[in-house]
Every structure is written in structure tokens, then in C-alpha cells.
C-alpha positions in Angstrom: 27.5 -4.5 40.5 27.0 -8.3 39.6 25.1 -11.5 40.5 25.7 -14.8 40.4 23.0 -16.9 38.4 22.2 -19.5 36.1 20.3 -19.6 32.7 16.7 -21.0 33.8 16.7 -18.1 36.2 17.2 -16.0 33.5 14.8 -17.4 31.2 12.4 -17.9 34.3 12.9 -13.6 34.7 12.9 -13.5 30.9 9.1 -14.4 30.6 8.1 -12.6 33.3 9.5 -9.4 31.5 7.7 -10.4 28.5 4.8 -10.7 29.7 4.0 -14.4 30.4 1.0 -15.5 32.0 1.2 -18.8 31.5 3.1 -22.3 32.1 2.3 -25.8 31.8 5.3 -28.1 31.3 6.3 -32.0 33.0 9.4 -32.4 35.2 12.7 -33.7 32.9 16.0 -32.7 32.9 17.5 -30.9 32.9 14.3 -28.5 31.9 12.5 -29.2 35.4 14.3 -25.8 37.4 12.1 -23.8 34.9 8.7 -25.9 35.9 9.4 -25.5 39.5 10.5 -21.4 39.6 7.3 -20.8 37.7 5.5 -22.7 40.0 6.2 -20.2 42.2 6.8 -16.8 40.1 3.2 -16.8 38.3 0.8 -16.6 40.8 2.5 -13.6 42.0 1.9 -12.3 39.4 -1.4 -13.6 38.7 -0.5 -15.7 36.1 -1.1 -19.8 36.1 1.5 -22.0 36.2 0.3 -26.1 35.9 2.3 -29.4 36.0 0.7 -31.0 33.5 0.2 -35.0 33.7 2.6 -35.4 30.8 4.5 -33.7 27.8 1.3 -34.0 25.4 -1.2 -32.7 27.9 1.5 -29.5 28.6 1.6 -28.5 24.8 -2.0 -28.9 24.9 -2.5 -26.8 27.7 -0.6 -24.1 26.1 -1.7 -24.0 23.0 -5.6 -23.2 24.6 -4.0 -20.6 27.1 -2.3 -19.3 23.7 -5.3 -19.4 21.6 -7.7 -17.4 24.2 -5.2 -14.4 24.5 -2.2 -15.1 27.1 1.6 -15.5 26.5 2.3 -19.0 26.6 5.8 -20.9 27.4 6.5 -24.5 28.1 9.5 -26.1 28.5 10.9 -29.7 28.4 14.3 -31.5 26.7 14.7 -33.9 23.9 12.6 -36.9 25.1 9.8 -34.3 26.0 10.0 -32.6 22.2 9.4 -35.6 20.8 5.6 -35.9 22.8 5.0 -32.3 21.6 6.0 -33.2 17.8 2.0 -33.5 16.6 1.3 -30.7 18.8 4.1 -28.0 17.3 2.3 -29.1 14.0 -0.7 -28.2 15.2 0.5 -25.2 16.4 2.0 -24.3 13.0 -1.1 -25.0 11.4 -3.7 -22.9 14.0 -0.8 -20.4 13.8 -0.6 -20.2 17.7 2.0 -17.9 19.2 3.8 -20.3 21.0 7.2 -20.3 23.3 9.1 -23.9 23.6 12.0 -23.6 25.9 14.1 -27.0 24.7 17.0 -27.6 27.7 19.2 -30.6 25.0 20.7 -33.3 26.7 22.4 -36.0 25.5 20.4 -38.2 23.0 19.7 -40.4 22.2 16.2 -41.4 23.8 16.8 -41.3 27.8 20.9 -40.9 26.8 22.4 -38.9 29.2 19.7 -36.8 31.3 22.7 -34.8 33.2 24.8 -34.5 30.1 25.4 -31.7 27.6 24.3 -32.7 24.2 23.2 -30.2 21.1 21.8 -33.0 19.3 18.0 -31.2 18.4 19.3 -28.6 16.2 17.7 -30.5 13.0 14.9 -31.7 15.6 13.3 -28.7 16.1 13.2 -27.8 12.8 11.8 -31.0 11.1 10.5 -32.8 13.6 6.4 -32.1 13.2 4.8 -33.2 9.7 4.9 -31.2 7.0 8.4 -29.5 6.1 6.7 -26.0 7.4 9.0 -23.0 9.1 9.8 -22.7 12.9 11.9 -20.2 14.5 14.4 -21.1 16.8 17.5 -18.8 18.9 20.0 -20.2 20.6 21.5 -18.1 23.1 25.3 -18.5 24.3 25.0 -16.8 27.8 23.4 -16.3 31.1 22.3 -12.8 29.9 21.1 -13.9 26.2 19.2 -16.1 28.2 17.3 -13.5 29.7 17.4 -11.1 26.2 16.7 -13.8 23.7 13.3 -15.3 25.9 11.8 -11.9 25.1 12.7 -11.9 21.6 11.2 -15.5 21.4 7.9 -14.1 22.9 8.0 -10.8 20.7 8.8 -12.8 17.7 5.9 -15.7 18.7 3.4 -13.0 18.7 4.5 -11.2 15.7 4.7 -14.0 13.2 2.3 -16.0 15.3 4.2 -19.1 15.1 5.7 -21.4 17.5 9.0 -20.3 18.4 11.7 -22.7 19.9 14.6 -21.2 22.3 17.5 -23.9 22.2 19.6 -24.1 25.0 21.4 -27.1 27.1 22.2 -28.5 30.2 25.0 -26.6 31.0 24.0 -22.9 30.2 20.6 -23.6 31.9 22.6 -25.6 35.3 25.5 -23.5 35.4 26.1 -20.5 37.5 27.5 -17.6 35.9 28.4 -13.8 36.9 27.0 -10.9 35.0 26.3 -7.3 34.9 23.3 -6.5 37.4 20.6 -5.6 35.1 21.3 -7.4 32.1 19.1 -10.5 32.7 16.3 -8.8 34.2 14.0 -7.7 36.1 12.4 -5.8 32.9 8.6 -4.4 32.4 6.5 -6.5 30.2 6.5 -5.0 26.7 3.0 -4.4 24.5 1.9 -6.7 21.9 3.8 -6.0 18.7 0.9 -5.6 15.5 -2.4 -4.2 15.5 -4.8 -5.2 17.9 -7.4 -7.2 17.0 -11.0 -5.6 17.1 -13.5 -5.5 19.7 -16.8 -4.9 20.5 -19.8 -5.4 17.9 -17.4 -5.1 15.0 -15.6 -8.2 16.0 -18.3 -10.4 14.6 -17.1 -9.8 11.1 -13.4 -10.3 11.8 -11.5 -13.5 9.9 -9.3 -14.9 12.5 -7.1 -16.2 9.4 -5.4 -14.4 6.4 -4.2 -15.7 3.2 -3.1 -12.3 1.4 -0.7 -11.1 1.5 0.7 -14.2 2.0 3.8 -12.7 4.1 0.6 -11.0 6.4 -0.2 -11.9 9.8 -3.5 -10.7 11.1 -4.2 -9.9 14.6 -4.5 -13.0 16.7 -8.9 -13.1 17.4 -8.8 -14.7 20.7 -11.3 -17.7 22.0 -13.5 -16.3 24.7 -14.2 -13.0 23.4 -17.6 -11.8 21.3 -16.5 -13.6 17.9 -17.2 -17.1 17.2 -13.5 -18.6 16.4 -12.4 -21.9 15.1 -9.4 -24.0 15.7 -8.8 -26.9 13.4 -5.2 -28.8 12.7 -6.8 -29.8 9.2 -6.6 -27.0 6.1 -8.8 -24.6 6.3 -10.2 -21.2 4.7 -9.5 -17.9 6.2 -13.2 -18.8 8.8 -11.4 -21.6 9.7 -13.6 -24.0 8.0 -11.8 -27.1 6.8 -11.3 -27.5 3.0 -9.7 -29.4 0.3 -10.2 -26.6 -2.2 -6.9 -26.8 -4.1 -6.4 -22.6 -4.1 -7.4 -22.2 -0.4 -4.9 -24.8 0.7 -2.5 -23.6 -1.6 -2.6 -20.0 -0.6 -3.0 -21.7 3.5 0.4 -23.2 2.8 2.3 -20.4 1.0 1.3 -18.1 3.7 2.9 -20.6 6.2 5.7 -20.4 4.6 6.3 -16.9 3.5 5.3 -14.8 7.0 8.4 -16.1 8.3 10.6 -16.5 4.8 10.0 -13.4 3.7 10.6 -11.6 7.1 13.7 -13.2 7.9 15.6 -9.6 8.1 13.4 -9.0 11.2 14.8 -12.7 12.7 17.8 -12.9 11.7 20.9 -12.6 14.7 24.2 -13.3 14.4 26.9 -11.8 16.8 29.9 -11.4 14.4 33.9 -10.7 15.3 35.3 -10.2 12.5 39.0 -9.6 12.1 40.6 -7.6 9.1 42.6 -10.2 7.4 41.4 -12.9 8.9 41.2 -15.9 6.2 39.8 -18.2 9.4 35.9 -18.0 10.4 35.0 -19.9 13.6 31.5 -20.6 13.7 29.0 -21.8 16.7 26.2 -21.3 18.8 24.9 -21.9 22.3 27.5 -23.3 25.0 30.0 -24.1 22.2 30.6 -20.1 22.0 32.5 -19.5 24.9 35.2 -21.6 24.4 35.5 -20.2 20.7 35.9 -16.6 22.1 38.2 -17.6 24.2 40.1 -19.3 21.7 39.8 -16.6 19.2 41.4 -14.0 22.3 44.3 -16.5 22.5 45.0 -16.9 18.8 44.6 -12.4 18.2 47.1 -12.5 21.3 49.6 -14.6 19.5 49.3 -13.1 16.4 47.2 -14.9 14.5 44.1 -13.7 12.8 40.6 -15.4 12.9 37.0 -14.2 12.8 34.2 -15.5 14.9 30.6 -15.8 14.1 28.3 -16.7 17.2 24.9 -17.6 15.7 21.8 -16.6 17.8 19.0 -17.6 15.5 19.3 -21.1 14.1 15.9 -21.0 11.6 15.6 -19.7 9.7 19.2 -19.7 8.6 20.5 -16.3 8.9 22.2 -16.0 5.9 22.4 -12.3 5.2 24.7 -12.2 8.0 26.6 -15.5 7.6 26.8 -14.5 3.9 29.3 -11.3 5.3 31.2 -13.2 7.5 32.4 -15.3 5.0 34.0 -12.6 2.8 37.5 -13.0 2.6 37.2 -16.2 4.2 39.1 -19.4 2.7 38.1 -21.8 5.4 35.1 -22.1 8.2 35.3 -24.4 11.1 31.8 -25.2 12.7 31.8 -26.5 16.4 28.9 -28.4 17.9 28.2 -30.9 20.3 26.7 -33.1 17.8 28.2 -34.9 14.8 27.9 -31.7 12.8 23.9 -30.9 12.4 24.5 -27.3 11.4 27.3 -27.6 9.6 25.3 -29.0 6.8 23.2 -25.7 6.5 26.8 -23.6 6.8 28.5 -26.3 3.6 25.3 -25.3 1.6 26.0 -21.3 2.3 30.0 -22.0 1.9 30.0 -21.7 -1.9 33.0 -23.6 -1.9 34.9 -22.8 0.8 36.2 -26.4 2.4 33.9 -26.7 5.9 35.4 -27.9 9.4 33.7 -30.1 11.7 34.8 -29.9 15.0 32.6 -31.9 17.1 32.2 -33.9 20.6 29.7 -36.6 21.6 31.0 -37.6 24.7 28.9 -35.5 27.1 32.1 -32.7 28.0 32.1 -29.7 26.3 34.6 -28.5 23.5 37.5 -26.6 24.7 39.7 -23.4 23.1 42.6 -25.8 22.5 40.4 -27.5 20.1 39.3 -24.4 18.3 43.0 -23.6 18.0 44.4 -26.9 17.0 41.8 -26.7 13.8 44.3 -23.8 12.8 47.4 -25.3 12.6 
């Protein structure tokens, strides 16, 4: 059996199945489908969905519902990131398991608010203050919609971190069959990680923890018996703000090395390979249909080509890139920007000459322009 649905639906029944309690997001498109099935899919649930009055207040919103124990999503598109930047820092900082749904559009600023565009790919990586890690998956169907919101809300809460699912106008507006069961309904899963203390004992807890700095302790949420702190300045383990030069130095490693020292547990790449093959197509999101489709065309006439569909953007999965390119003399990258990613694939390469193929023109790349890059 099949249905016949689109990728907000997905993600909408993706959340639900993980567990989410909480919305708060401002109409945009094309983002606004999620806002509004929310709307009406929390409170029977008994969660809370809210329209906020704009981006900033939304982020804000979440990041308290976050911070006093519920799973938190918002979601918004490229002129709505850019209100949330200081508040994804702050999120970093206060380690808030956070979910960020970003629908891309065209950019820039208004650009093209019905028109595909993959042009936050670099956005959402570097586009808060600091240089500090994010986590972002992209997924390339209606039913990795619905799989990959989960993961975002399972990593979130693991790493506690704010992590960013990348999709686009067209995967999220789109209607598309698939397999009955593959993008939900699903039964919320339980909190990944130890669970933090309660009762008397919780008094003594430190919501923060610096060693080992690849750690993550237990989120201590607001509300409960324990005093806790929130503060988007360094801080100690107490939360206290500090400008001792070892506490903020072990603050900032730790930022850094619970997610880049764990990147085996993120890391998603769906790979194709084909023995032979001296050819690696490589995308992610929309982009990846028409490379399978072109790669089905090229194995049908003969010709041998590998495909690598990249799920998680950041960190860069290079463990898995890294075996896709054996044997490979040549990579093409295809994106709907003016080649974001292929930047981080040329620095993986060693060598190996690096394809662009790219469209800015708000249509989507087709398979005769994967194949044309192999003549």
C-alpha cells in the first residue's frame, strides 16, 4: 500500500514520533505548511504549538520550552535563519537541544519565496558568532523526511546542540508516493543518555560538564528542584560567567569536541557504488533524484558511475566520502547553489579534479545534466 504526501507532512509526523511537544515558528515560505499542521497536531497531543510575533521571539520561545525539559522544533527559511543567527549562538553556548527545520528558497534576501534554492548550506554552519559546530541532515525524500526529523531530535538530545534539518521548497511542497509506513505514524522514542537526577540529590548536580571534553551530561531542566542557570556569556560548569582563561578554554574545547569527536555516530551517507566506476556523482537534498536517475540511465547504457547521496552536511562525513572516492579519478558535485559544498568535497578530493554542476535559476537540475558532465 502507498500514500500520496508531501515532505512537511512528513516532518510534521516526524516530530510527533519523536516526541515533540513543542512549536513556535512565524509564517514564511515556503516553511509556513509546517506552522499551520502543528497548529493543529499538538494540542492533540497535548503539546503547545504558538505563532510567535516574529522569527526572534520563535527561537526564543524554543529555546525556554528546550531548557525546561520538552522537545523543541521550529521552523522558518533563509530570511527567517538569519533573525535566529544570535539565538542558534546562544543555543550553542547554553548547549540547548534544539530542532531548526530550514525550508531554502531562493536567496538572496526576499529572492524568490516560491523558488527552489540550496543557497544555506555554508549558512547554517557559520552563520552565528564564533566558528563553533552545528549539525545539520539534509534529506533527499518524502520518507527521509520523516526518518531524518527523528534522527535530528535523537541527535539534538544526545549531543545537546542545536541541530539544523536542511530541506527546500520543493521536497517540502511537493507531493510524492511512498511505501505506507515509511514516514510515519511511529511511537515517540526515550531520551537517549542518562537521565538526569531527581529528588533531594538534584541539588548537587552541575548542569554543565567540561571533562571529558567529548561528554555530555544529562540536560538539568529549569523548573525542577535544582537551581539552574542559563547565560550566553562563558561560564563554569555552575553556569556562573567567567573570564578565567582554563574554564573558558576547557568551555570551548568541549563545544567543539562532543560533536568532533563523535562524528561516527552522525555521520550518513547513502552510497552506490559501482565496481569500476572511475565517476562519483555527489549531492544532497532535491538534487539526488535526478542523479539516481541519471546514474540508472548511464548503468543501463553501459557506462559505469558511483553515486554518493549525502544525508548529513556537518559535520562533513568524511569517513564515508573518504570510501567513495577510492578508485575514483573524477567527482562531480551538483547543487542548487554556485557550488557551497563542493568546497568541503575539493578539500577531501586529495587531488582528484572536482565538478561543479550547478543551477541558480530557481528549476531544478535534471539527469541529462548529470550525464552530459560524463562525456
Amino acid at each position: 500500500m502507498r500514500e500520496l504526501i508531501d515532505g512537511s507532512t512528513a516532518i510534521v509526523r516526524g516530530a510527533l514520533a519523536a516526541g515533540c511537544d513543542f512549536f513556535a515558528g512565524y509564517p514564511i515560505t515556503p516553511a509556513s505548511t509546517i506552522l499551520m499542521s502543528l497548529m493543529v497536531e499538538l494540542p492533540r497531543v497535548g503539546g503547545v504549538a504558538v505563532q510567535g510575533e516574529d522569527e526572534i521571539a520563535s527561537i526564543g520561545m524554543c529555546i525556554g520550552a528546550a531548557m525546561s525539559g520538552s522537545r523543541a522544533l521550529t521552523a522558518t527559511s533563509g530570511p527567517g535563519l538569519s533573525l535566529y543567527s544570535e539565538s542558534i549562538g546562544l543555543a550553542v553556548m547554553g548547549e540547548v537541544p534544539l530542532v531548526i527545520v530550514d525550508v531554502q528558497r531562493l536567496g538572496p534576501a526576499t529572492g524568490g519565496a516560491t523558488t527552489i534554492g540550496q543557497g544555506d548550506v555554508q549558512f547554517v554552519r557559520w552563520g552565528t558568532s564564533g566558528g563553533f559546530p552545528i549539525i545539520a541532515l539534509a534529506p533527499s525524500s518524502v520518507a527521509e523526511c520523516y526518518e531524518l526529523t527523528i534522527e535530528a531530535f535523537r541527535l539534538a538530545e544526545r549531543f545537546r546542540c542545536p541541530v539544523f534539518l536542511l530541506t527546500d521548497k520543493e521536497l517540502n511542497l511537493t507531493l510524492n508516493t511512498v511505501e505506507a509506513g515509511k514516514a510515519g505514524p511511529g511511537t515517540p522514542p526515550p531520551r537517549p543518555g542518562p537521565e538526569a537526577p531527581r529528588g533531594p540529590e538534584i541539588r548537587s548536580v552541575v548542569p554543565y560538564r567540561y571533562e571529558p571534553a567529548d561528554g555530555v551530561p544529562p540536560l538539568v531542566p529549569y523548573g525542577g528542584d535544582a537551581t539552574v542557570r542559563f547565560t550566553g556569556s562563558s561560564h563554569d560548569e555552575r553556569a556562573f560567567i567567567t573570564k578565567d582563561p582554563a574554564t573558558v578554554g576547557a568551555l570551548n574545547r568541549h563545544l567543539v569536541a562532543k560533536i568532533e569527536e563523535h562524528r561516527n555516530e552522525i555521520e550518513r551517507v547513502a552510497l552506490d557504488l559501482q565496481p569500476g566506476a572511475r565517476t562519483l556523482f555527489v549531492s544532497y537534498g532535491t538534487t539526488a533524484g535526478a542523479q539516481r536517475e541519471a546514474v540508472r540511465r548511464a548503468r543501463e547504457a553501459g557506462r559505469a558511475v558511483s553515486s554518493a547521496v549525502v544525508q548529513s552536511l556537518w559535520p562533513v562525513p568524511a569517513t564515508a566520502l573518504g570510501k567513495a572516492f577510492e578508485g575514483i579519478e573524477r567527482i562531480v558535485v551538483a547543487e542548487l547553489n554556485l557550488g557551497q559544498y563542493r568546497r568541503e568535497i575539493e578539500l577531501l578530493a586529495q587531488g582528484r579534479p572536482v565538478i561543479g554542476l550547478h543551477r541558480m535559476d530557481g528549476e531544478l537540475l535534471t539527469p541529462d545534466q548529470f550525464l552530459e558532465t560524463l562525456s
